[in-house]
C-alpha positions as CSV (number, residue, x, y, z in Angstrom):
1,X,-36.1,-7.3,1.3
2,X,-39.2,-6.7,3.3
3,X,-38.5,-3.9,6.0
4,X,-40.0,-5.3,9.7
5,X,-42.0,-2.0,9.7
6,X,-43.8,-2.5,6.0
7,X,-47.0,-1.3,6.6
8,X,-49.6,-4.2,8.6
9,X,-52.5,-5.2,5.6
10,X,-55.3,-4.2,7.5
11,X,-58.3,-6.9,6.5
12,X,-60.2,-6.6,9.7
13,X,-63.9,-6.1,8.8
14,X,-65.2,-6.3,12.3
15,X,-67.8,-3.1,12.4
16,X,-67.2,-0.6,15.1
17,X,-70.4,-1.7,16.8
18,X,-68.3,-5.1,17.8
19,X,-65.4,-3.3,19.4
20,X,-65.1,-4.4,23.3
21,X,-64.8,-1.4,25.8
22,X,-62.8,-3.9,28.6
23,X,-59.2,-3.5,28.7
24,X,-58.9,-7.4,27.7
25,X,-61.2,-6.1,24.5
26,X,-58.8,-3.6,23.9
27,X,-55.7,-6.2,23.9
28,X,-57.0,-9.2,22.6
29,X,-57.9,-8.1,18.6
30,X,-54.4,-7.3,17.3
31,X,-53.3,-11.3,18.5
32,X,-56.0,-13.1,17.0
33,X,-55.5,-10.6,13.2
34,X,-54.2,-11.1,10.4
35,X,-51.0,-10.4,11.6
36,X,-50.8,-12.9,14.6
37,X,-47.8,-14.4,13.0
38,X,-45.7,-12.0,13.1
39,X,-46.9,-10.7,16.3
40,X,-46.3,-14.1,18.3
41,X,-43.5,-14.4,16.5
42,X,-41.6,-11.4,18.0
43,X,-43.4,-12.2,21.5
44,X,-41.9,-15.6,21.8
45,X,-39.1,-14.3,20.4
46,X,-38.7,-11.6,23.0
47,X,-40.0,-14.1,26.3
48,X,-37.0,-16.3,25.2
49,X,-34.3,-13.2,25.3
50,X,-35.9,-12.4,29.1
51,X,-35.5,-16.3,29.8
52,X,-31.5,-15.8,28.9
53,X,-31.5,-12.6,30.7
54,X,-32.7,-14.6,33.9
55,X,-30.4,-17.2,33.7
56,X,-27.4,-14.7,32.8
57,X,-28.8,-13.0,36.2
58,X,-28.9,-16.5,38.0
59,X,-25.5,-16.8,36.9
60,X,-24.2,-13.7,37.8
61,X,-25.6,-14.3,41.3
62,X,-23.9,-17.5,41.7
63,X,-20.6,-15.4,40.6
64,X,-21.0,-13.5,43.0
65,X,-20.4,-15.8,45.9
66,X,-17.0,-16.9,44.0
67,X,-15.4,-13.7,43.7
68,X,-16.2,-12.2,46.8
69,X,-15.1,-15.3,48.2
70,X,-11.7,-14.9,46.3
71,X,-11.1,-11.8,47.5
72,X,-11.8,-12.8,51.3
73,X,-9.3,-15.3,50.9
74,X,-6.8,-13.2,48.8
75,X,-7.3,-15.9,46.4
76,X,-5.4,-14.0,42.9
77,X,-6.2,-17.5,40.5
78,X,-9.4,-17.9,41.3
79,X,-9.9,-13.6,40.9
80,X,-8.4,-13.8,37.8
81,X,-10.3,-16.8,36.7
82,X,-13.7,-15.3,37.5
83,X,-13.0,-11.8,36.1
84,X,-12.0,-13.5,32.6
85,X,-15.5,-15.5,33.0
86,X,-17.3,-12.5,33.8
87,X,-15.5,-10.3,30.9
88,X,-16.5,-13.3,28.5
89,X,-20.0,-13.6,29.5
90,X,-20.7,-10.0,29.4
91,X,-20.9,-9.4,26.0
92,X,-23.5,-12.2,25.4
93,X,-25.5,-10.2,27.7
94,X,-25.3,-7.0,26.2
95,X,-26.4,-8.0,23.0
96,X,-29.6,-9.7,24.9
97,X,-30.5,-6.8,26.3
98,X,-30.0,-4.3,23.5
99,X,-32.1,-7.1,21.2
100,X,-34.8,-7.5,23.8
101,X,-35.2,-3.3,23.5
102,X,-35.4,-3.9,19.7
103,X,-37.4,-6.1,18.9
104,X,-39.9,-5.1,22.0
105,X,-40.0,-1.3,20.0
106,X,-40.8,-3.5,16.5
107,X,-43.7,-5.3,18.4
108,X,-44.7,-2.3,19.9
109,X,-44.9,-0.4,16.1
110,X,-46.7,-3.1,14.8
111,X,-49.6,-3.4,17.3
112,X,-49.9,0.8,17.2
113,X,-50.1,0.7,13.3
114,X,-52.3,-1.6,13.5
115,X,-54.5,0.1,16.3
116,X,-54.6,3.6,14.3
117,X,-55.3,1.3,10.9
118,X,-58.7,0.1,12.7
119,X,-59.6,3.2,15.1
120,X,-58.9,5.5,11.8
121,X,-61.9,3.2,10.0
122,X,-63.9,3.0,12.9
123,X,-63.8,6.9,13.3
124,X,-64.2,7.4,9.4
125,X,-65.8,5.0,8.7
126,X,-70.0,6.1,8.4
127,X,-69.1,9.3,9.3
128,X,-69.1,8.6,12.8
129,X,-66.3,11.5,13.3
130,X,-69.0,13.8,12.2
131,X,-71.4,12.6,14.4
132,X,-69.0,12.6,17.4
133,X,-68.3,16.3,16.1
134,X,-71.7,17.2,15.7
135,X,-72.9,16.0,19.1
136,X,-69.9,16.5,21.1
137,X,-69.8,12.9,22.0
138,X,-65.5,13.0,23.0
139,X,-62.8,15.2,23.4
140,X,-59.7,15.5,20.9
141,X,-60.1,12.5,18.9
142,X,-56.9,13.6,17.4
143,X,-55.2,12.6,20.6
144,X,-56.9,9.6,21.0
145,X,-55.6,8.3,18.2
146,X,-52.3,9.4,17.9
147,X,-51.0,9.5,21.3
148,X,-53.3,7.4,23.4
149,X,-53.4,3.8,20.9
150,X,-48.9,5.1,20.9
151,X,-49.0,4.9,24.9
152,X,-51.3,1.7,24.8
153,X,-49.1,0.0,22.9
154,X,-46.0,0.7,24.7
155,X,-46.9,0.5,27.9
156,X,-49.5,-2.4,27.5
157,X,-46.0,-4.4,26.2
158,X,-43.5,-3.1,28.7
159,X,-45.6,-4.0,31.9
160,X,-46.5,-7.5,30.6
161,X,-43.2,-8.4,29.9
162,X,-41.9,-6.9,32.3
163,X,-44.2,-8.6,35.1
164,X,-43.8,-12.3,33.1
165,X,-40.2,-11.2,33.5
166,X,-40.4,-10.6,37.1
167,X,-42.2,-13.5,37.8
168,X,-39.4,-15.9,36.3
169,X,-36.7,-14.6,38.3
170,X,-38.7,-14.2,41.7
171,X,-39.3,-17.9,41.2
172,X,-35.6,-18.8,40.2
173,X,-34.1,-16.3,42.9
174,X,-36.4,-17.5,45.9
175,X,-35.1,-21.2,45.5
176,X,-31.5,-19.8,45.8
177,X,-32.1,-16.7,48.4
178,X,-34.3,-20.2,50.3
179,X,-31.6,-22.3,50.3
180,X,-28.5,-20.4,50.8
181,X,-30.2,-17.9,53.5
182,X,-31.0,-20.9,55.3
183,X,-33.2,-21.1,58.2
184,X,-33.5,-18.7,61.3
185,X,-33.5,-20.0,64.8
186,X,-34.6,-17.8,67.7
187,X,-35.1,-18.7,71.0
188,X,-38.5,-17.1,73.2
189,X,-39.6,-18.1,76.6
190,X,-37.7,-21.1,76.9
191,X,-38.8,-22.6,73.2
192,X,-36.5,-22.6,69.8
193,X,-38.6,-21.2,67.0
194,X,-37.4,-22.0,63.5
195,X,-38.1,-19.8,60.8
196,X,-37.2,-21.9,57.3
197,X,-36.3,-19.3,54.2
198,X,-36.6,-16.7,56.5
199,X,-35.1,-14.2,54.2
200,X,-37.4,-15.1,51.5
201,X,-40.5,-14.1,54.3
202,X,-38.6,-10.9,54.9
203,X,-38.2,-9.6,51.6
204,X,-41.6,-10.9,50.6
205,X,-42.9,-9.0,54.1
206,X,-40.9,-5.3,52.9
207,X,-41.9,-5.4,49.6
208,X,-45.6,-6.5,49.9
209,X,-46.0,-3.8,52.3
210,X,-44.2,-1.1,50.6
211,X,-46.7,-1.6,47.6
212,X,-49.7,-1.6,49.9
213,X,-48.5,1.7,51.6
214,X,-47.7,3.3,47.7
215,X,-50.9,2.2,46.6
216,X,-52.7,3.9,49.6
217,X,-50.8,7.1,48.5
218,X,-50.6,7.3,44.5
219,X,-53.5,5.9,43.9
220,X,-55.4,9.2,43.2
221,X,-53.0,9.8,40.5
222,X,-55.2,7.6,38.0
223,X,-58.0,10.2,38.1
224,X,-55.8,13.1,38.0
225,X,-53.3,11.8,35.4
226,X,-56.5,11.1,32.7
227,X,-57.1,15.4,33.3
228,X,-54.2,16.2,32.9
229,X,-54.1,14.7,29.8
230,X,-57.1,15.7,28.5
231,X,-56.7,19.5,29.6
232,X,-52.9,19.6,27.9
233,X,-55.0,18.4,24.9
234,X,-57.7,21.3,25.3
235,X,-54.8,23.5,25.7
236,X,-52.7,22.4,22.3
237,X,-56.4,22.4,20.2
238,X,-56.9,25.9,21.1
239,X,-53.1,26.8,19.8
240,X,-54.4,25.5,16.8
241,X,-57.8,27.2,16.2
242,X,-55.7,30.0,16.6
243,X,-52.8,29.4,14.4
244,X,-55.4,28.6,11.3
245,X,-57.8,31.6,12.2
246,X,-54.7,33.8,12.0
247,X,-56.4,36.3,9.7
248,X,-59.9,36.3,11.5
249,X,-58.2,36.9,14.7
250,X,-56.0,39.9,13.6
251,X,-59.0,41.6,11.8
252,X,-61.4,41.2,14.7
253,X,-58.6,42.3,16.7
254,X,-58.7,39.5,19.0
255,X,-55.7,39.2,20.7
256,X,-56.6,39.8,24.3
257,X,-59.5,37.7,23.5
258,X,-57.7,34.5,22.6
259,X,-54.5,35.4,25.0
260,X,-57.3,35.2,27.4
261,X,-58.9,32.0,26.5
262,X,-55.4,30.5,26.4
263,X,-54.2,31.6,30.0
264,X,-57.7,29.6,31.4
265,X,-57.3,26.9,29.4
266,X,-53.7,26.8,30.7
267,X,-54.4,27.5,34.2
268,X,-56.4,24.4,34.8
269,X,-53.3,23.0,33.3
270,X,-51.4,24.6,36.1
271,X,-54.4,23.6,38.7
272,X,-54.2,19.9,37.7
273,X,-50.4,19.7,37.7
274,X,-49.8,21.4,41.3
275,X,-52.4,18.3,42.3
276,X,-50.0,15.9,40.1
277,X,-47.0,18.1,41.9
278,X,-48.6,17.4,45.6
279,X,-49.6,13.3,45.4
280,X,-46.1,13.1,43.5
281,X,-44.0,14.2,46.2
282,X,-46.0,12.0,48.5
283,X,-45.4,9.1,47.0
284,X,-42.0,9.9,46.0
285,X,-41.0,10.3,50.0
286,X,-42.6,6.9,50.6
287,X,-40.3,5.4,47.5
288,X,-37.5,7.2,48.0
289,X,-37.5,5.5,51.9
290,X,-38.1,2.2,50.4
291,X,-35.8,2.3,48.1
292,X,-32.8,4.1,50.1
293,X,-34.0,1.0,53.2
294,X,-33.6,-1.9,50.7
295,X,-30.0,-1.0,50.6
296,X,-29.3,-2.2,54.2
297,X,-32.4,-4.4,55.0
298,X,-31.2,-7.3,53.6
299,X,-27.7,-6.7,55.4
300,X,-29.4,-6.0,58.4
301,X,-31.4,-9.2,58.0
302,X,-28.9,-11.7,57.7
303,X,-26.1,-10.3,59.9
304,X,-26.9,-12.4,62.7
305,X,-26.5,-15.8,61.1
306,X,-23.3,-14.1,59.3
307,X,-21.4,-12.9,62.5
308,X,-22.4,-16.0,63.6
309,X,-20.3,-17.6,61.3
310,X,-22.4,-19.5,59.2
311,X,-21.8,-17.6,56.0
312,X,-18.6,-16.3,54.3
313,X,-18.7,-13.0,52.9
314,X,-19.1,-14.4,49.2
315,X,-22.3,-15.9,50.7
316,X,-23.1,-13.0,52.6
317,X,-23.3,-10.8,49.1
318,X,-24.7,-13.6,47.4
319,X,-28.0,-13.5,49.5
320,X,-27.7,-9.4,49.5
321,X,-27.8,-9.9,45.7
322,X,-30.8,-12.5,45.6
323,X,-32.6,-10.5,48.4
324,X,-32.4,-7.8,46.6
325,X,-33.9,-9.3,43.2
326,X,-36.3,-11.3,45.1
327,X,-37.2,-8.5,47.1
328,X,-37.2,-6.0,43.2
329,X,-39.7,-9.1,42.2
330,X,-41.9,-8.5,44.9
331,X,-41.4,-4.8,44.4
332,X,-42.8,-4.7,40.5
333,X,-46.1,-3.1,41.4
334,X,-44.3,-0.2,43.3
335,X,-41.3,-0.1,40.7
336,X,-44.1,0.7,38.1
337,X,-46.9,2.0,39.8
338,X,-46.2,5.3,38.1
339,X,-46.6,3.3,34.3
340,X,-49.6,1.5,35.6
341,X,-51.1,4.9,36.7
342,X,-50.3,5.8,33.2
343,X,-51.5,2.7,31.8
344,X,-54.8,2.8,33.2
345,X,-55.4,6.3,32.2
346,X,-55.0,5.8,28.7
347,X,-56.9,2.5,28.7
348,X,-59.7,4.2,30.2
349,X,-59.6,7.2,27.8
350,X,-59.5,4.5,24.9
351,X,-62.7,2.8,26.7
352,X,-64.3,6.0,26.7
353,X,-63.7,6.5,22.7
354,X,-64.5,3.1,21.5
355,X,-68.0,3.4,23.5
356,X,-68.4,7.1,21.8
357,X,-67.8,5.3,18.4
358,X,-70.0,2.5,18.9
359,X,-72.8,4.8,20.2
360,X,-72.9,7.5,17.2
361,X,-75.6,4.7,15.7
362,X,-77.2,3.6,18.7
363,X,-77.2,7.2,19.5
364,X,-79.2,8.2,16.5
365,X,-81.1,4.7,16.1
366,X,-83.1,5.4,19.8
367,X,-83.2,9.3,19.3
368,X,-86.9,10.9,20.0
369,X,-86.2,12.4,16.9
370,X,-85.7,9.2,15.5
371,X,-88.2,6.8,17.2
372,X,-90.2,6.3,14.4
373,X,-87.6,4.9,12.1
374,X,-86.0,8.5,11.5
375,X,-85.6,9.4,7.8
376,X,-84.8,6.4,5.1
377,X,-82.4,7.0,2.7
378,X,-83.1,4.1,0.2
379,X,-81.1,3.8,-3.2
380,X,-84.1,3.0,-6.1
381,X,-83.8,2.2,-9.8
382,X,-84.8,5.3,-11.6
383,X,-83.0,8.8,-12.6
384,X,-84.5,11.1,-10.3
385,X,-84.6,11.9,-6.6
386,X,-87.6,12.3,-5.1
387,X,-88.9,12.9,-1.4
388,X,-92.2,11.7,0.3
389,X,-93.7,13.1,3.5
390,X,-90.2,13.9,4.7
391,X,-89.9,16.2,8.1
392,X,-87.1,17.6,9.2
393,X,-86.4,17.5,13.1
394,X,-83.6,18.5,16.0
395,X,-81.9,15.6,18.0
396,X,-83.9,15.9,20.9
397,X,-87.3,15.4,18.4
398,X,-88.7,19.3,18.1
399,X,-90.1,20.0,14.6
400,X,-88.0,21.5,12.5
401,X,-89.8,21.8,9.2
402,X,-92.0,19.6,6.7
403,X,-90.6,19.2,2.5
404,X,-93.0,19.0,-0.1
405,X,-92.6,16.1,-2.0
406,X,-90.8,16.9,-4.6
407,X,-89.0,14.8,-7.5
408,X,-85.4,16.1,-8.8
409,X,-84.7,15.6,-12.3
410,X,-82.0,15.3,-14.5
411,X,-80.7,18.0,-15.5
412,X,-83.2,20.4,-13.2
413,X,-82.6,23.2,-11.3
414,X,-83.4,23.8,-8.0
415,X,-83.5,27.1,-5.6
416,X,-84.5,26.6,-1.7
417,X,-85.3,29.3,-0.2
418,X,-86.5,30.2,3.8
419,X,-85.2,32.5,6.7
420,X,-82.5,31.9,8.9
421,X,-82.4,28.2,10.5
422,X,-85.7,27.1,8.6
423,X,-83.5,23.7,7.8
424,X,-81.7,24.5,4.6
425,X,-79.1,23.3,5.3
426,X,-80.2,20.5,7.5
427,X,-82.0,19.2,4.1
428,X,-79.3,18.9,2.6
429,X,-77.5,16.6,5.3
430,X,-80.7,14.7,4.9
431,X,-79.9,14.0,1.1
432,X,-75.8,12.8,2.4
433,X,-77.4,10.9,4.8
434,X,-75.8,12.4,7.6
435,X,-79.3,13.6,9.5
436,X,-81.2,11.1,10.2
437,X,-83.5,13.0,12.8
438,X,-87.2,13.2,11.7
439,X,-89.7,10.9,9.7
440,X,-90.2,10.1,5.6
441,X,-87.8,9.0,3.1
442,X,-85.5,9.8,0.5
443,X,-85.1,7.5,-2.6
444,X,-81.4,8.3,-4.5
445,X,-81.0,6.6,-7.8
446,X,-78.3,3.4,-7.3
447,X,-74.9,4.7,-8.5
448,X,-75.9,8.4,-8.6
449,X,-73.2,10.3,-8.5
450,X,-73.7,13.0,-5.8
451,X,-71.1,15.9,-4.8
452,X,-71.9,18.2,-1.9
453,X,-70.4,22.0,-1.8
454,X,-70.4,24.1,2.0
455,X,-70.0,27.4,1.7
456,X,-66.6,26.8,2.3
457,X,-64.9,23.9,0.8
458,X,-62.5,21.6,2.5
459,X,-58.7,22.2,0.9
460,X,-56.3,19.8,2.0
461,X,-53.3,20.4,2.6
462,X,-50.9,19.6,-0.2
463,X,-50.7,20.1,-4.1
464,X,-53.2,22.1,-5.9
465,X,-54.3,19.7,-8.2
466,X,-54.6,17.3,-5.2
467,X,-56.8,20.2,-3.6
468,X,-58.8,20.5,-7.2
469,X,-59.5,16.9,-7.3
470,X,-60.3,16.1,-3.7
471,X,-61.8,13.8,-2.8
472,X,-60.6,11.9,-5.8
473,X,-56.5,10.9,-6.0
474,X,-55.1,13.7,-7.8
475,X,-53.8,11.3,-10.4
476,X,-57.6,10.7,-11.2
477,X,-57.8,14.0,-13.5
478,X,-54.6,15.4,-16.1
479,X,-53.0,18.0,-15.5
480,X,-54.6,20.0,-18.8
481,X,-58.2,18.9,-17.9
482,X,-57.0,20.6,-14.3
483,X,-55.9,23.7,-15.7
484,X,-58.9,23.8,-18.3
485,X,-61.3,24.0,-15.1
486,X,-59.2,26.7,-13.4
487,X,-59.3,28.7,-16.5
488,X,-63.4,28.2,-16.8
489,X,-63.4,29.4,-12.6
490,X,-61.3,32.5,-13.8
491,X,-58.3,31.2,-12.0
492,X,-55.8,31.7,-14.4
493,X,-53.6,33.1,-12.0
494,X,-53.0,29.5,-10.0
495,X,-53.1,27.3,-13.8
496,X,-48.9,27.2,-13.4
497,X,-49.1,26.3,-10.0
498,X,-50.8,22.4,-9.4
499,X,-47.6,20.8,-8.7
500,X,-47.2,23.9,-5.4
501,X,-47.8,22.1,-2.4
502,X,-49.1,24.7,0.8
503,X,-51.9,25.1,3.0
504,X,-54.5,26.6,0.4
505,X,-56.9,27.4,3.0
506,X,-54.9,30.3,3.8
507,X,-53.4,31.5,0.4
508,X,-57.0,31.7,-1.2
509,X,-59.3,34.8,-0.4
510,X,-62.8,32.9,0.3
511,X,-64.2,33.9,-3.3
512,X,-60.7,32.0,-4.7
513,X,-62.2,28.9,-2.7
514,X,-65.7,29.3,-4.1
515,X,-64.2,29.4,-7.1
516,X,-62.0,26.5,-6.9
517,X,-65.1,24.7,-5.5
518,X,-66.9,25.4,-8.9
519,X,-63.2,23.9,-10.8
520,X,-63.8,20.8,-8.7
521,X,-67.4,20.4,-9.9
522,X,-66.2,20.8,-13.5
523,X,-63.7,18.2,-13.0
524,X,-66.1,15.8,-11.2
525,X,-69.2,15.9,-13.3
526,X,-71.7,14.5,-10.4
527,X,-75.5,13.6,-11.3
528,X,-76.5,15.5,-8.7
529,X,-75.0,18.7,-6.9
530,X,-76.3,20.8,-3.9
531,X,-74.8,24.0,-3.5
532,X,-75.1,25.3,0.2
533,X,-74.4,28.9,0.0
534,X,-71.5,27.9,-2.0
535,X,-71.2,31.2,-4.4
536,X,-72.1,33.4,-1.3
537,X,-68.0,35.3,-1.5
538,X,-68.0,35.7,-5.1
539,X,-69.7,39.1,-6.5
540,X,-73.2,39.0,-8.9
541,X,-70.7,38.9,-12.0
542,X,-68.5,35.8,-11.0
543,X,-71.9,33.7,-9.2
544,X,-73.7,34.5,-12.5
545,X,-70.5,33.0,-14.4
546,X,-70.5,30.0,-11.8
547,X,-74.2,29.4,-12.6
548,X,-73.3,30.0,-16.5
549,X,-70.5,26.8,-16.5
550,X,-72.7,24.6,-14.7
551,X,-75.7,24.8,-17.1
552,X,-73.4,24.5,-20.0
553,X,-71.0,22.3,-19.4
554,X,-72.7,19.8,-16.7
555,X,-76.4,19.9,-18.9
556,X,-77.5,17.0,-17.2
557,X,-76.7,17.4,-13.6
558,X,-79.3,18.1,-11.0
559,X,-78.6,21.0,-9.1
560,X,-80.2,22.5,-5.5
561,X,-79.4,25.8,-4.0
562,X,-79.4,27.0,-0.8
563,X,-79.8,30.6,-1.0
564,X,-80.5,34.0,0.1
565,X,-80.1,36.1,-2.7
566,X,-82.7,36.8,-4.9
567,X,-81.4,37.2,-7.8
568,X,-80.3,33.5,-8.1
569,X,-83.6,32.7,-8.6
570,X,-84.0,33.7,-12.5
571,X,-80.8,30.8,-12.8
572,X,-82.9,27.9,-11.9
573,X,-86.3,27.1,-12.5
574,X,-87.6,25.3,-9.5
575,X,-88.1,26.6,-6.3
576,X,-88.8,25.0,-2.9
577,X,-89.9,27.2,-0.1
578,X,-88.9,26.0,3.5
579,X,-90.6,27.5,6.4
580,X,-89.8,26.4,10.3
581,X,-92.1,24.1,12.1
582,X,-92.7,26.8,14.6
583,X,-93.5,29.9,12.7
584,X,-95.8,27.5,10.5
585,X,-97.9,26.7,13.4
586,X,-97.8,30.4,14.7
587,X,-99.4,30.8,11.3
C-alpha cells in the first residue's frame, strides 16, 4: 500500500524566472500541481472535520443551558441524562480533533516536499546557487529552504484554517449569543433606548479593540522577528565553517580568532532578542489583561438582565459560553498575532529568495560587463573547441584580459600561464559557462564530454566509490574499474575501503584529494578536461605521474592547465599566455 507521505512526482517545469514574489504567488502553485488531487482532497477533507467540530461546539453550548439548569433546579434525571449524553458524545469529538491534527500535518508534508522539490531546482537548477554565492545575492539559502518553505507550510495551513474555522462558529454562535442574550433596554433623559443583540455589539466592541490596541503594540515584531532569524542563521553557519576548518583553525592557531567572531555574531543575537524580549512583554501585558478581563466581561455584561430575572442560570452560562466563543471569533487576529508575526516574516524572507533566484539571469543579462551580449557559449558540430575575440571582464564591466583565438584539439595539450589574477581561472568558468561577463564566444562541440577539476575537489559526503564517481551514481562504475583507478593514483591504501562511508574531506591530506581527483578522471574519460591548479599538493614525482596517466590512458582527451610551475610546461605542448587588461595597457 502506498504510504500518504510517498514522495510528491515533481513535473513542474515552470522556469524560475516565472515564480511570483506576492504571498498569493507563493500559495497558489502547489494547488493548481500535479498533486492538486490529493491536496484538495485532504483540504476538504479537513474543512468538513472543522464543520463537525462547530456543530459539536454548537451543541455543547446548547448543553450547557440544560445541565446548569438541572443543577439549579436539583433536577438528578435530567443530570444524569445529560452527563450520559455528554460522556457519549465525547468520544466522537476526540477522534475529530485528533484526525483534524493528522491529516492537517499530512497536508502540511505534502505542500513542504513539494516546495523544497521546486526551490531545490530553482536554486540548482543553471547554477543559480553559484551565482547567488558568487555575488552574494541572499543569505543562508540553506535556511531558506529547509526551515523557512517548513514554517510556510505550517503556518500558511494553520492560520487559514484556523480563520475559516473561526469564521463558521462566529457566525453560528452570534445567531444563538443574538437570540438568547436578547435585547437591552435602558432608559436616558426620559426616553427607552433599545439595544437588540446587545451582547453580540459588546463582544464584537472588546474584541475588535483589543486587536486594534495589540496591533498598535506588536506590530514592530515583524521587522524584528525576520533578524532574528536571519542573525541565528549567521550565528549556526559560522559553527559550521568552523567545525569543517577544524584542522586550519588549530594549525593557524585560531581560537581566539574565531571565539571572537562567534561572541559578535552572537551578541547581535543577544541585541535583537532583548528587542524581541522588550515589544514581547508589551504586548504580553496588554494580552494577559484581555485575556484575564474576558473572564468576567461577559458576566459583567449580562448581569443586569439576569438579576433581573429574565434568565435562569443555565441561560446565564449559556450566553457566558457563546460570548465567550463569539467574543474568541472576534479575537483570532489577537489569539495569533504572534503566528501571523511569524507568518509574515517567513513569507517575506521567501519573497526575498525567489526574487534573488529569478534575478541571477536578469542580473547577468543587463550587467555593463555584459551589455553587449556578454560571452556566447554555443554548442557546434565539430571536434574541437575553439575561441574567437573572447575578453574576459569583472561584473561591474573593467577589463580583465583578452584570449587569443585559439582552437583545442583532440587529444591536445594545453598550459595557461600568467601572474596572479590575470583570469586563469576566470577562463575556465568561461568554458563551464558560468562567467558570462565580457564579449566573444565560445563554440563546444554538441555532446562533448567536459569535466572540470578546482584545486580542490568537491567530496561528498558518503561512500568512497560514491566520492570516486561523483558526479555520476556510484553504481555507474564497478567496483574493480574503481579500485583499478585508485591503484593508477597510488592509492592503494583506500582500494579496500569504497564501501566506508565518512566525510572524506577530512580523512584525505589535500595531495590524497588531488589524487583522487586524477582516479575520477580515469573513471570518467571526458573529451575535454581543464585542470585548475589541480596537482598543485602533490610533489614533482606524483604531478609528473598524474600527467603520465592522463596521456596514456585518456590519448584523446583535450587537456588545459592552469599553472604556475614551470616545469609542467615540457608535459603539454601548447601554451597560452594570459596577461591582465591593465598591466597590458601599462605596457
Amino acid at each position: 500500500m502506498t504510504s500518504a507521505l510517498t514522495p510528491v512526482p515533481e513535473r513542474d517545469d515552470t522556469p524560475p524566472q516565472s515564480f511570483s514574489t506576492s504571498a498569493w504567488g507563493l500559495i497558489k502553485p502547489y494547488w493548481v500541481s500535479e498533486d492538486w488531487k490529493a491536496a484538495w482532497g485532504l483540504l476538504v477533507t479537513i474543512v468538513v472535520i472543522n464543520l463537525l467540530i462547530v456543530g459539536f461546539n454548537v451543541w455543547f453550548n446548547s448543553w450547557n443551558a440544560k445541565f446548569y439548569n438541572a443543577l439549579q433546579t436539583k433536577d438528578v434525571a435530567q443530570y444524569s441524562h445529560q452527563l450520559l449524553l455528554f460522556s457519549a458524545a465525547v468520544p466522537f469529538f476526540i477522534v475529530m480533533a485528533v484526525y483534524r491534527t493528522y491529516l492537517r500535518q499530512m497536508l502540511e508534508f505534502r505542500w513542504r516536499q513539494w516546495l523544497t522539490t521546486r526551490y531545490l531546482r530553482a536554486w540548482l537548477g543553471e547554477a543559480a546557487f553559484y551565482r547567488i554565492e558568487r555575488d552574494r545575492l541572499a543569505d543562508n539559502p540553506d535556511q531558506r529552504i529547509s526551515d523557512d518553505l517548513q514554517s510556510f507550510a505550517s503556518n500558511t495551513l494553520q492560520l487559514t484554517l484556523g480563520l475559516f474555522s473561526t469564521l463558521v462558529t462566529l457566525f453560528s454562535f452570534i445567531t444563538i449569543l443574538w437570540t438568547i442574550g436578547g435585547a437591552l433596554t435602558m432608559h436616558l433623559s426620559g426616553s427607552a433606548w433599545t439595544i437588540p443583540g446587545y451582547m453580540v455589539w459588546a463582544a464584537g466592541i472588546y474584541a475588535i479593540g483589543g486587536s486594534y490596541i495589540i496591533h498598535k503594540v506588536g506590530r514592530s515584531l515583524i521587522s524584528i522577528n525576520y533578524q532574528q532569524q536571519r542573525v541565528e542563521a549567521d550565528f549556526r553557519f559560522g559553527l559550521i565553517r568552523v567545525r569543517e576548518n577544524a584542522e586550519p583553525i588549530a594549525l593557524y592557531d585560531g581560537v581566539r580568532t574565531e571565539h571572537a567572531g562567534a561572541e559578535h555574531i552572537f551578541g547581535r543575537i543577544r541585541d535583537n532578542w532583548w528587542r524581541i524580549m522588550k515589544y514581547t512583554r508589551r504586548l504580553s501585558v496588554v494580552t494577559t489583561f484581555y485575556a484575564q478581563a474576558a473572564i468576567i466581561f461577559p458576566f459583567v455584561v449580562a448581569a443586569p438582565r439576569y438579576f433581573s430575572g429574565a434568565y435562569t442560570l443555565g441561560i446565564l452560562m449559556q450566553i457566558v459560553d457563546a460570548f465567550g466563543t463569539v467574543s474568541g471569533s472576534f479575537s483570532w487576529f489577537i489569539d495569533n498575532y504572534g503566528s501571523l508575526v511569524s507568518w509574515r516574516a517567513t513569507t517575506n524572507r521567501l519573497r526575498e529568495f525567489t526574487r534573488v533566484i529569478q534575478s541571477t539571469h536578469l542580473r547577468e543579462a543587463t550587467s555593463p560587463a555584459t551589455e553587449h551580449g556578454g560571452i556566447n557559449l554555443h554548442y557546434v558540430d565539430s571536434d574541437s573547441l575553439t575561441t574567437s575575440d573572447l575578453e574576459l571582464a569583472l561584473p561591474n564591466g573593467t577589463p580583465l584580459a583578452a584570449i587569443a583565438d585559439i582552437t583545442v584539439k583532440p587529444g591536445s595539450r594545453w598550459l595557461v600561464r600568467g601572474p596572479s589574477g590575470a583570469g586563469k581561472s576566470t577562463l575556465l568558468r568561461a568554458f563551464a559557462g558560468l562567467w558570462p561577463f565580457g564579449d566573444g564566444a565560445i563554440d563546444v562541440p554538441v555532446g562533448a564530454h567536459t569535466m572540470f577539476v578546482p584545486q580542490q575537489s568537491y567530496l561528498p559526503i558518503g561512500t568512497l566509490k560514491a566520492a570516486l564517481a561523483y558526479p555520476a551514481p556510484e553504481e555507474t562504475f564497478s567496483d574493480e574499474a574503481c579500485r583499478d583507478a585508485l591503484r593508477l593514483a597510488r592509492l592503494e591504501g583506500y582500494v579496500e575501503r569504497l564501501g566506508e562511508s565518512t566525510h572524506w574531506t577530512r580523512v584525505l591530506s589535500p595531495g590524497e584529494q588531488q589524487r583522487l581527483a586524477c582516479a575520477r578522471i580515469l573513471l570518467h574519460k571526458p573529451d575535454f578536461l581543464f585542470l585548475d591548479e589541480a596537482t598543485s599538493a602533490l610533489d614533482p614525482a606524483n604531478e609528473a605521474n598524474i600527467y603520465r596517466l592522463l596521456t596514456e590512458r585518456l590519448p584523446k582527451t583535450a587537456i588545459m592547465s592552469v599553472a604556475h610551475r614551470e616545469s609542467l610546461a615540457a608535459l603539454h605542448n601548447e601554451v597560452l599566455d594570459i596577461e591582465r587588461a591593465d598591466e597590458r595597457a601599462a605596457a
